[in-house]
C-alpha positions in Angstrom: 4.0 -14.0 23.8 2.8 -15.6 27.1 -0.1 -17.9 26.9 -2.2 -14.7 27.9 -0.9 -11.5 26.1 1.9 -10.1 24.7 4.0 -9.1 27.5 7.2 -11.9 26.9 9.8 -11.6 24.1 12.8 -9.5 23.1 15.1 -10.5 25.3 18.6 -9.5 24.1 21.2 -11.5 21.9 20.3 -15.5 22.8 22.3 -18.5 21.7 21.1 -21.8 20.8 20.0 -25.3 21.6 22.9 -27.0 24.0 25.8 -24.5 23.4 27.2 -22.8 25.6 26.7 -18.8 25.8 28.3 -17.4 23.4 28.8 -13.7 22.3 27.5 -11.8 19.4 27.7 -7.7 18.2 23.7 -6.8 17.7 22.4 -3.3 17.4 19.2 -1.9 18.8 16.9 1.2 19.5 16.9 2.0 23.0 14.5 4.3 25.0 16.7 5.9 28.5 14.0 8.5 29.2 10.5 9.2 28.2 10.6 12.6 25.8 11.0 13.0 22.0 11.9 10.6 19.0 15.6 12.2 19.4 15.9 10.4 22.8 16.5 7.3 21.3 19.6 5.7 21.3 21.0 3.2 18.4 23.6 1.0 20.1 25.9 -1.5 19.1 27.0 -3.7 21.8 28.6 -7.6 22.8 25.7 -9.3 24.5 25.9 -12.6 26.2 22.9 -14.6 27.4 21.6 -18.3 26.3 17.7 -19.1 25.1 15.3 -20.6 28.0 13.4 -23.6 27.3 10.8 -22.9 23.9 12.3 -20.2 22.7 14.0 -19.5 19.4 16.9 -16.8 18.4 15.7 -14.6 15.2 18.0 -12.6 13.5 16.0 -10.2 11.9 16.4 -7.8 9.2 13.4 -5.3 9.0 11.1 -3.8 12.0 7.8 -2.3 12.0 7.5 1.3 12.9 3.6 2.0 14.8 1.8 5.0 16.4 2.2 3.2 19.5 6.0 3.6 19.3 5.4 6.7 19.3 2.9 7.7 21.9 5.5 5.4 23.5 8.6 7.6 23.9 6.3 9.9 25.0 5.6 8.1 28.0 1.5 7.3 26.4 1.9 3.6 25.8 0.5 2.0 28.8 2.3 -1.5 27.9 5.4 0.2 27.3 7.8 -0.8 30.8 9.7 2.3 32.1 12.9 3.3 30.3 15.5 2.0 29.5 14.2 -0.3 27.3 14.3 -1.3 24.1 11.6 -0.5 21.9 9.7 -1.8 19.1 6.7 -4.7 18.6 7.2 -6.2 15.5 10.1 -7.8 13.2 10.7 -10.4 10.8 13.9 -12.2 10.1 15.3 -15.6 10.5 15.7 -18.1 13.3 18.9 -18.5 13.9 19.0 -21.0 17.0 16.4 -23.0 18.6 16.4 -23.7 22.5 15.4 -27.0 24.4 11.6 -27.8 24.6 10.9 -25.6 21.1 9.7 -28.1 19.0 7.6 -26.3 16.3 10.3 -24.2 14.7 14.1 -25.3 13.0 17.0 -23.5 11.9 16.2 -21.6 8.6 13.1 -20.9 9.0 11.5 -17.2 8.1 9.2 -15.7 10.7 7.4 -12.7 11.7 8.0 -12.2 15.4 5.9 -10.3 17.8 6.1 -8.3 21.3 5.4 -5.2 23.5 8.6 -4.4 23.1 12.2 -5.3 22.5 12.0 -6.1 18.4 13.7 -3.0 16.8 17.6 -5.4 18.0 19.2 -7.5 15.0 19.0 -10.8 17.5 16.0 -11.6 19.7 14.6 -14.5 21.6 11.2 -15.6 21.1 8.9 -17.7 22.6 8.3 -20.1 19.5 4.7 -19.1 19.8 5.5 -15.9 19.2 7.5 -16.9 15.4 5.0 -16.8 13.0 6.3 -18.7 9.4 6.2 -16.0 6.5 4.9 -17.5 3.2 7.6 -17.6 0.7 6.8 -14.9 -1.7 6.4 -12.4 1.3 9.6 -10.4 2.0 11.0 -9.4 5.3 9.7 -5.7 5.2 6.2 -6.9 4.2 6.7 -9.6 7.2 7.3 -6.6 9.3 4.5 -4.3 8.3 2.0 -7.2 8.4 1.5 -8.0 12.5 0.2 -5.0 14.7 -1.6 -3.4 11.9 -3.6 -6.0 10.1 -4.5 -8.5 13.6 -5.7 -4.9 15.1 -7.7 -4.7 12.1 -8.9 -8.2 11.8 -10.1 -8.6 15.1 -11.8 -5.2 15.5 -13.9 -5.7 12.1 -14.3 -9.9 12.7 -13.9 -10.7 16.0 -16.0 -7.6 17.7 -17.7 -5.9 15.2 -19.2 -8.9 13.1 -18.4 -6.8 9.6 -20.5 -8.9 6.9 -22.0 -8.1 3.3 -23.4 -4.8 2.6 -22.2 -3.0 5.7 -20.6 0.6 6.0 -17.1 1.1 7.9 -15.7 4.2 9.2 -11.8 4.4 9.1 -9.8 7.0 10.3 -6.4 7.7 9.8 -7.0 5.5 6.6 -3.6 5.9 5.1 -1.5 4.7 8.4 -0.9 1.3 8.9 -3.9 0.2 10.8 -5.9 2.1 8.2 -4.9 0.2 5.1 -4.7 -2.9 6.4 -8.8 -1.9 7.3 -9.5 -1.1 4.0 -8.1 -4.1 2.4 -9.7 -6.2 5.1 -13.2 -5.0 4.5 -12.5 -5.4 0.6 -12.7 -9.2 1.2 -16.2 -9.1 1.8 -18.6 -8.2 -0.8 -20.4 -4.7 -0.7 -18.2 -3.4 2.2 -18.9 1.1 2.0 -15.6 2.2 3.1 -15.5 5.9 4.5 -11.7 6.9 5.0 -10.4 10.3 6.5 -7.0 11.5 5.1 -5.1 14.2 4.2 -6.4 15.5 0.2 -2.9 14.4 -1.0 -3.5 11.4 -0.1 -7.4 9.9 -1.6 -6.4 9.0 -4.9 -3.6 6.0 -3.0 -6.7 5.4 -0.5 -9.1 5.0 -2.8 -6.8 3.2 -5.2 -6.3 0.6 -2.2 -10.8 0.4 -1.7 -11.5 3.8 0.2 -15.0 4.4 -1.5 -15.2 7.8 -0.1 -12.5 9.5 0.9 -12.7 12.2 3.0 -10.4 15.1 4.1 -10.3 16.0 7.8 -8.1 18.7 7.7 -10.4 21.4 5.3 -14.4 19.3 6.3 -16.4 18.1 8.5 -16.3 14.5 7.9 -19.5 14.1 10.1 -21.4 16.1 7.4 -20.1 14.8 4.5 -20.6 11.3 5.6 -24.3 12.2 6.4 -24.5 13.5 2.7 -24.4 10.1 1.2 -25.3 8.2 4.1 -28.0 9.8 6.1 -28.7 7.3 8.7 -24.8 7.0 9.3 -22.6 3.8 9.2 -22.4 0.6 10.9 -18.8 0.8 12.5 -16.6 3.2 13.4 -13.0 2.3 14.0 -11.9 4.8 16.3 -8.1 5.4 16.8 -8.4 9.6 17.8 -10.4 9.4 21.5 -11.8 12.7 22.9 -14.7 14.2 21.2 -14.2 12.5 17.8 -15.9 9.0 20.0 -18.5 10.9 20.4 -19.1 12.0 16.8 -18.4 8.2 15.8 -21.0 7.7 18.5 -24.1 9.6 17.0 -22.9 8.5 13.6 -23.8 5.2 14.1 -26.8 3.3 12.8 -28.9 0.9 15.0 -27.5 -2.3 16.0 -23.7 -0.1 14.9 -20.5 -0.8 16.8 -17.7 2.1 17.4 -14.7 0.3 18.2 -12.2 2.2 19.9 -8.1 1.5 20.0 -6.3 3.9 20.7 -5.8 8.1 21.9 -4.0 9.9 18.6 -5.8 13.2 20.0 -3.0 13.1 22.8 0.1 13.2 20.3 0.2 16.7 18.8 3.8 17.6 19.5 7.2 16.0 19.8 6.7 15.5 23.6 3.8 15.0 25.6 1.6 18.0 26.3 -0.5 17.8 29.3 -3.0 20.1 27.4 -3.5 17.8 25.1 -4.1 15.1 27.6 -6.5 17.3 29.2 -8.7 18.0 26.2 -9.1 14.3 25.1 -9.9 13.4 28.4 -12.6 16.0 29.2 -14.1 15.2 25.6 -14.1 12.0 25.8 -17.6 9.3 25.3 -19.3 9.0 28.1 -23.0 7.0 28.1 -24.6 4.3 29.7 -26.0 1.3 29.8 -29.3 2.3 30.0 -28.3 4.7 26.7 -26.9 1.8 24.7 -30.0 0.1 25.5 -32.4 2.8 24.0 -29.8 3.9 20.6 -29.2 -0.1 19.8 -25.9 0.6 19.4 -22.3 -1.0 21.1 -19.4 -0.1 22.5 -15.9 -1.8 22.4 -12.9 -1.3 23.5 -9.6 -2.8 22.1 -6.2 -3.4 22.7 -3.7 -6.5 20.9 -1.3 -5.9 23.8 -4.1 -7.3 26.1 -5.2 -10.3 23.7 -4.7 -13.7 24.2 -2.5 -16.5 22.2 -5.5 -18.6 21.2 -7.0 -15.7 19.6 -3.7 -14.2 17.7 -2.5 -17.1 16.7 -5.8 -18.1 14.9 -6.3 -14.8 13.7 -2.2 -14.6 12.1 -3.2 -17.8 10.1 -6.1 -16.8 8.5 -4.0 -13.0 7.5 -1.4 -15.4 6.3 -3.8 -17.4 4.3 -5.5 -13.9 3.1 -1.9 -12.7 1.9 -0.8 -16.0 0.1 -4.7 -15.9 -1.6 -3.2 -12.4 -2.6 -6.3 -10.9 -1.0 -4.3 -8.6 1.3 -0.9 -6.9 0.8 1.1 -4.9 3.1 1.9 -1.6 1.6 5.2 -0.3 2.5 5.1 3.5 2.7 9.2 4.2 3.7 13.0 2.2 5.1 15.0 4.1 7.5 18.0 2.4 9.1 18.2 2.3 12.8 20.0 5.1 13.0 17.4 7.2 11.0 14.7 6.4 13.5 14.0 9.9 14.6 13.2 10.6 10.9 11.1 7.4 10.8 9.3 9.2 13.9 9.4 12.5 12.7 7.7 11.4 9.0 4.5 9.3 11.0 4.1 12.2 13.4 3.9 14.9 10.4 1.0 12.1 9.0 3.3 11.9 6.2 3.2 7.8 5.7 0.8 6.1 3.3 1.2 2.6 4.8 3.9 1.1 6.6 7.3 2.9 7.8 9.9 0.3 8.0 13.0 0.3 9.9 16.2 -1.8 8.6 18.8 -3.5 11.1 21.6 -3.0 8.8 23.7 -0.1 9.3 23.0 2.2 6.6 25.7 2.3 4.1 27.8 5.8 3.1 28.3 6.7 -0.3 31.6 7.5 -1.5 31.1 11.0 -1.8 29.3 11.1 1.6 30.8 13.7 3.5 30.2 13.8 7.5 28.4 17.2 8.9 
């Protein structure tokens, strides 16, 4: 993580403090052309390279799997460089080998460790920044499923939308990743309304987790049946969809309410990217003014962790950490696919099968005795 954003980290197979380069096998998930979840490539390879000044080596043993992976191969991930590249934003494992200048981080030490892309590799260079100590009860797949989703959450309902006592939040997508760790979130404060959207299947695990009312997408409108209960609507709206659902969350909102929007789901509805999807979100999308905002009492936001700065993650990963050793907040770990199962990873989170986080393990995935190959 540069001092700015996001954009430095996972370079490939790094050695440590005053040896010489040496060579190590590391596998990785690798991205040669923008398409479909089967377009990745798992690779095993010899790599040779030696840490630059602060960083650490981490071998890591579990990934984090996000929608933005998968808008990703679809070429929808703005932050994502051009292919080939190695893909993936968040890991946790253990440093390995620390380079000259790192002075913050040893040998040993746990961490959760953070990027654009490059994490989904068994060895990766850090900026020491950018290594994040786990507590010691948490486990490496709850280190991995803790980062994206729960500082995207944090700093929408904290840091931008001011959530306090007695307020009402709109979640969608409340059993993915982002959603949970939303849910949880606004749990810490007392008298927090929850509205979540998901699947039917899904509201009794929601609502177990602090969805107050859950709300299925697929067979209401969730518009009406939040103005049921809540006529006048609900203070904020986290808003992961785009197109015309921004402008429901929009004219849903009380005065002095705050839609927050992170991200374009409306765009994914097949295996590849469909411009006709594209189109549809784009010509439905919000559009106002400021003289509108003025006269509704109502704000805007746009967000985006790729685009945030160090002071702000950093302070805001120490006070999730804090949250999760409190036992106020827990990952909730939904799936593990080895690396070489990553299409199925893909295939499960674009199906909106997941409740919580899908979890990809380094390891190569073990046969059975009995396995036989196809």
């Amino acid at each position: 993580m540069e001092s700015h954003n996001l954009a430095t980290a996972g370079r490939e197979t790094p050695t440590g403090q005053g040896q010489a380069p040496s060579v190590r096998d590391t596998r990785f998930v690798r991205l040669d052309k923008f398409g479909a979840p089967s377009d990745l490539i798992v690779e095993a390879k010899q790599l040779k390279s030696s840490l630059q000044p602060g960083e650490v080596q981490v071998r890591v043993e579990a990934c984090g799997l996000n929608f933005a992976d998968l808008m990703g191969v679809q070429g929808l991930y703005p932050p994502l460089p051009k292919p080939p590249v190695i893909m993936g934003m968040e890991c946790a494992g253990t440093i390995t080998a620390v380079g000259e200048e790192a002075k913050n981080r040893k040998v040993g030490e746990r961490v959760i460790g953070m990027a654009r892309h490059g994490m989904w590799q068994q060895y990766v260079a850090l900026p020491e920044n950018n290594a994040h100590l786990m507590p010691d009860s948490m486990s490496f797949e709850e280190g991995a499923a803790l980062p994206i989703s729960y500082l995207t959450a944090y700093m929408m309902l904290f840091r931008m939308a001011n959530l306090t006592s007695g307020k009402s939040v709109l979640i969608h997508m409340a059993a993915g990743g982002v959603g949970i760790a939303a849910t949880q979130l606004c749990k810490t404060v007392p008298d927090v309304t929850v509205f979540g959207t998901a699947s039917a299947s899904k509201h009794q695990r929601i609502s177990e987790i602090g969805v107050t009312h859950p709300i299925d997408y697929r067979t209401k409108d969730y518009v009406e049946e939040i103005r049921k209960i809540s006529p006048t609507g609900v203070d904020i709206v986290l808003d992961p969809l785009g197109g015309a659902d921004s402008k429901k969350g929009f004219d849903l909102l009380k005065p002095f309410g705050s839609l927050i929007t992170f991200g374009a789901a409306n765009c994914v509805t097949g295996q590849t990217k469909s411009l006709c999807a594209l189109i549809k979100t784009w010509r439905s999308q919000l559009t106002t003014t400021t003289l509108k905002l003025m006269q509704t009492n109502k704000a805007v936001c746009g967000f985006h962790l790729s685009y945030s700065d160090n002071h702000h993650i950093t302070a805001c990963m120490a006070e999730l950490l804090r949250l999760y050793s409190e036992k106020k907040i827990k990952p909730c770990i939904d799936s593990r696919y080895h690396f070489e199962e990553v299409t199925k990873a893909m295939q499960r989170m674009h199906e909106r099968k997941n409740i919580g986080k899908i979890i990809l393990l380094t390891e190569p995935k073990q046969k059975l005795p009995d396995d036989k190959e196809k």
